[in-house]
matplotlib code that plots the C-alpha trace (Angstrom):
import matplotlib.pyplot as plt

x = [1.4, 3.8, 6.2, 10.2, 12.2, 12.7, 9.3, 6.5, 2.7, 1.4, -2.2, -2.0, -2.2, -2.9, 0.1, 0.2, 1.1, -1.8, -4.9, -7.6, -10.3, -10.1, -13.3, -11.5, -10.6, -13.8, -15.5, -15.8, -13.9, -12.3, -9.2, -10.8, -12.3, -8.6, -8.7, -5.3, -6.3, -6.5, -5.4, -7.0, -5.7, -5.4, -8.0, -10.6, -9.6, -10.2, -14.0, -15.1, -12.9, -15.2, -13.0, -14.9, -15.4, -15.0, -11.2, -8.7, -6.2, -5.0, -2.0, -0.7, 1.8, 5.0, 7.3, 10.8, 12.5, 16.0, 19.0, 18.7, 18.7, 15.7, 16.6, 15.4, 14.2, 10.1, 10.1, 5.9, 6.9, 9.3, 7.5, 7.1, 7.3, 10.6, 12.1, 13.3, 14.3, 18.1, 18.7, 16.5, 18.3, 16.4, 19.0, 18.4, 15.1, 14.3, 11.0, 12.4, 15.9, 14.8, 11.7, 12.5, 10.7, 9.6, 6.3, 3.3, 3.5, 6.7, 5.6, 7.4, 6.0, 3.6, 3.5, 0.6, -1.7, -3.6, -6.3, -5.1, -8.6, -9.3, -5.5, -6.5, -2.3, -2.0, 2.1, 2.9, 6.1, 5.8, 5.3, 4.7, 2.0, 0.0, -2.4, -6.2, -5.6, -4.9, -7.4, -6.9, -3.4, -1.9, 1.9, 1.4, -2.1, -4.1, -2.9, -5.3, -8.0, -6.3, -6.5, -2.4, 0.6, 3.7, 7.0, 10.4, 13.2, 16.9, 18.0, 21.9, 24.8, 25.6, 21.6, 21.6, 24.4, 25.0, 27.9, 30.6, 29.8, 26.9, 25.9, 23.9, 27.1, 27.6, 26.5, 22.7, 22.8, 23.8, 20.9, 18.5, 19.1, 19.2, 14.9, 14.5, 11.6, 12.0, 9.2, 9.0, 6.8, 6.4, 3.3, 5.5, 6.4, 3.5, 3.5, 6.3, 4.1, 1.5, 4.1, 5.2, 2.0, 1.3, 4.3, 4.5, 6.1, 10.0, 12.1, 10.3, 9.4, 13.6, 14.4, 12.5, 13.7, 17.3, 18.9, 17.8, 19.0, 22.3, 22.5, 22.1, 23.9, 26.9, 26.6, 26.5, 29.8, 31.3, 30.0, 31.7, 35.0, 34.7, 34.6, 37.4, 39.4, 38.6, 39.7, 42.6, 43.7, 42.6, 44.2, 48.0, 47.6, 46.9, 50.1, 52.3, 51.2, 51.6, 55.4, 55.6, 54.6, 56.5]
y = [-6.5, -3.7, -4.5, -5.3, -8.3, -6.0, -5.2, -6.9, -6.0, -5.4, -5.3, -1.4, -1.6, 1.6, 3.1, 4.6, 7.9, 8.1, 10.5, 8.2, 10.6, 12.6, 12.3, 11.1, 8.0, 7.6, 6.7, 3.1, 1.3, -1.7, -0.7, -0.3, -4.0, -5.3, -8.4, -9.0, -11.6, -13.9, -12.4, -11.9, -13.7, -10.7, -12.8, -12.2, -8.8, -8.5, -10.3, -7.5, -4.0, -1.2, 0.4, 0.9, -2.1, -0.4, 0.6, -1.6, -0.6, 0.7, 2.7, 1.4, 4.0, 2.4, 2.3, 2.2, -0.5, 1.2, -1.7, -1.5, -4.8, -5.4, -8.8, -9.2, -11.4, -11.2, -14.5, -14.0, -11.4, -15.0, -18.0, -20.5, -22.9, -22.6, -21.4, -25.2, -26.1, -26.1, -25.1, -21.5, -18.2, -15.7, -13.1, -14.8, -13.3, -9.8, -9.6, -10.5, -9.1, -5.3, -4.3, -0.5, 2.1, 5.6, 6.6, 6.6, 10.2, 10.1, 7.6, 6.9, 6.9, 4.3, 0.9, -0.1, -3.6, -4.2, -6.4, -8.6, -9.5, -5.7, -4.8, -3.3, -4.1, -0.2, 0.4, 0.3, 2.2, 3.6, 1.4, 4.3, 6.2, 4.2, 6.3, 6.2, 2.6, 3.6, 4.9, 9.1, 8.2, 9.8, 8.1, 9.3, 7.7, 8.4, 6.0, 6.4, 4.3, 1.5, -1.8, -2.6, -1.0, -2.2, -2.5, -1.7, -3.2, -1.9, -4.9, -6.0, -4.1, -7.8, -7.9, -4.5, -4.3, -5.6, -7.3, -5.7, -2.1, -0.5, 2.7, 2.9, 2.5, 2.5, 6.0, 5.0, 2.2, 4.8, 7.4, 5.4, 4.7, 7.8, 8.0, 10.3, 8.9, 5.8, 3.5, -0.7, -2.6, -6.0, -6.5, -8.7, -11.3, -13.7, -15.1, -17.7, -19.4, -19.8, -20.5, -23.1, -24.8, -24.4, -26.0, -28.8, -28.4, -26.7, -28.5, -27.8, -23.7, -23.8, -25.5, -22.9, -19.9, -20.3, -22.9, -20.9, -17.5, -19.3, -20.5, -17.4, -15.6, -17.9, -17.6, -13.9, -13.8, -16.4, -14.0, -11.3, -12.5, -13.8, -10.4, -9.4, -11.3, -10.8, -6.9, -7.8, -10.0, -7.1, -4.8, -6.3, -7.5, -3.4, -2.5, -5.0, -4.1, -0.3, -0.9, -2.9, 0.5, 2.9]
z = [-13.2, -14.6, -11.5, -11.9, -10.2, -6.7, -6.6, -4.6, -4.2, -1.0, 1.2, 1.7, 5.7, 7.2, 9.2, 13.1, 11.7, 9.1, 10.4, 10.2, 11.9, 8.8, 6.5, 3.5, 6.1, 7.6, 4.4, 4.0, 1.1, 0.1, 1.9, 5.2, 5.0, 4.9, 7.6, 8.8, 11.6, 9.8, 7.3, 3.8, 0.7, -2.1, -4.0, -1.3, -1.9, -5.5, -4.8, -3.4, -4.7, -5.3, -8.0, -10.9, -13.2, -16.6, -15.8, -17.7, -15.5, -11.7, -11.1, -7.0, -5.0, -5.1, -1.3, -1.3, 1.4, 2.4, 3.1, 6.3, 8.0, 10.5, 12.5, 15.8, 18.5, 17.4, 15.6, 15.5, 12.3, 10.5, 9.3, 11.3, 9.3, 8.3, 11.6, 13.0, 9.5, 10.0, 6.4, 6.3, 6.5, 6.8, 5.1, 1.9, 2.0, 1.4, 2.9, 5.7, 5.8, 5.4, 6.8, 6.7, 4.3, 3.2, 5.2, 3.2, 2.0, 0.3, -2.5, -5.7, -9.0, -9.1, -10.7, -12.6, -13.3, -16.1, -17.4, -19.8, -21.3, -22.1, -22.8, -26.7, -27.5, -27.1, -26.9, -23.2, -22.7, -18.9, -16.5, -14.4, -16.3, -19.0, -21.2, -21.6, -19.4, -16.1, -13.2, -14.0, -15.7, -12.1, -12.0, -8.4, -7.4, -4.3, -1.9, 1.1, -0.5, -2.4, -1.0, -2.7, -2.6, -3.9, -2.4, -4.3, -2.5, -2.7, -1.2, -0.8, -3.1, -4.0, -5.8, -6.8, -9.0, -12.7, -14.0, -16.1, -16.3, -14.3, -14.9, -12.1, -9.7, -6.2, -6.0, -6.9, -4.4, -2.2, -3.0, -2.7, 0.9, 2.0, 2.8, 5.3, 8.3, 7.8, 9.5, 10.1, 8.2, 8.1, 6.0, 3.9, 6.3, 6.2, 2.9, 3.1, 5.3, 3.0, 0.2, 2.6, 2.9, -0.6, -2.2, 0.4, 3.4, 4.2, 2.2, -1.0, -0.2, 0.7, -2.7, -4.8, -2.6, -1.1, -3.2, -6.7, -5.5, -4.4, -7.4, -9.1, -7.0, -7.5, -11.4, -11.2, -9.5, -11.8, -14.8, -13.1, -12.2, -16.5, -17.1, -14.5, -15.7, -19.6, -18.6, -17.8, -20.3, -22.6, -20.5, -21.1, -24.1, -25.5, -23.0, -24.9, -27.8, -26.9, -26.1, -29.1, -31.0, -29.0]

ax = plt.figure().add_subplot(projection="3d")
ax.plot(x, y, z, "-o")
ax.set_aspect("equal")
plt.show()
């Protein structure tokens, strides 16, 4: 899957604002099978996708999440698992923590899976449009029949930006909030419930989760305050050694 870090794939639910009496909607496809109670595992999904076999490769739309924190008092959209477990925080989670997005007709350039076994080792070097692989090469794909999507989240300043030098700044942080109709979706929420159960109960799903992105979140500030502080010993000793000159 041609997805980065901040980027998750998603059952492609249909949305309230979408016209579903219109013919394209009406026709019946893998998308319109989704179950979400109970919900479908995306293996079920795959079983039975009528996309055509002899494509290598599918180009999904891509959604971006704004930073817009979405807590609230309907615990049925958190895991319940993990709600009594007195060390789960739900901000450390960004499924969970931002549940606001672009409506489904303001897309980004899509994201892309491929099948390994039939990948020829052609040079891959868009993510967003692969050649002669993808379903109709289209870095913006038709949407309203696939069965995915994928989610691109902005998530915190504190997870968006680099250490040292960015060149993306605050000011691209800052752009890429600014999504105009922004709708809820919590699509997302389920699936540390099932992580739960599959890893072996709270404590474990917590310990691969929360306590490595503390972790990491910890040694990204010591990196940066290195760095800080690296700037500024560089800083005084070029002024010393500017008076020195002068």
């Amino acid at each position: 899957m041609m997805i980065d870090a901040d980027e998750y794939l998603a059952f492609n639910f249909y949305d309230e604002s979408e016209n579903n009496s219109s013919l394209e909607y009406n026709v019946s496809n893998t998308r319109s099978e989704i179950n979400q109670s109970p919900p479908d595992t995306m293996a079920d999904v795959v079983s039975h996708w009528d996309i055509d076999p002899k494509l290598p490769c599918v180009t999904f739309a891509r959604y971006l999440f704004v930073s817009k924190e979405t807590f609230d008092d309907n615990i049925i959209e958190m895991p319940h698992q993990l709600l009594l477990h007195p060390g789960f925080n739900a901000s450390l989670f960004h499924t969970l923590r931002y549940r606001q997005r672009a409506p489904l007709n303001g897309q980004q350039a899509g994201k892309s899976i491929i099948d390994a076994s039939r990948y020829d080792g052609t040079p891959i070097t868009n993510p967003h449009r692969i050649p002669k692989l993808c379903f109709g090469s289209n870095v913006f794909p038709n949407n309203k029949v696939m069965p995915f999507r994928v989610h691109h989240y902005v998530g915190s300043w504190e997870a968006f930006r680099s250490p040292g030098f960015d060149p993306r700044g605050r000011w691209t942080f800052d752009n890429r909030n600014n999504v105009k109709n922004i709708v809820e979706d919590s699509t997302m929420s389920a699936w540390l419930d099932r992580f739960t159960a599959l890893v072996g109960g709270a404590d474990r799903a917590i310990e691969m989760t929360q306590t490595l992105r503390l972790h990491a979140e910890l040694e990204m500030k010591r990196k940066i305050k290195e760095q800080q502080e690296q700037q500024q010993y560089d800083w005084e000793k070029l002024s010393t050694l500017t008076k020195e000159w002068l």
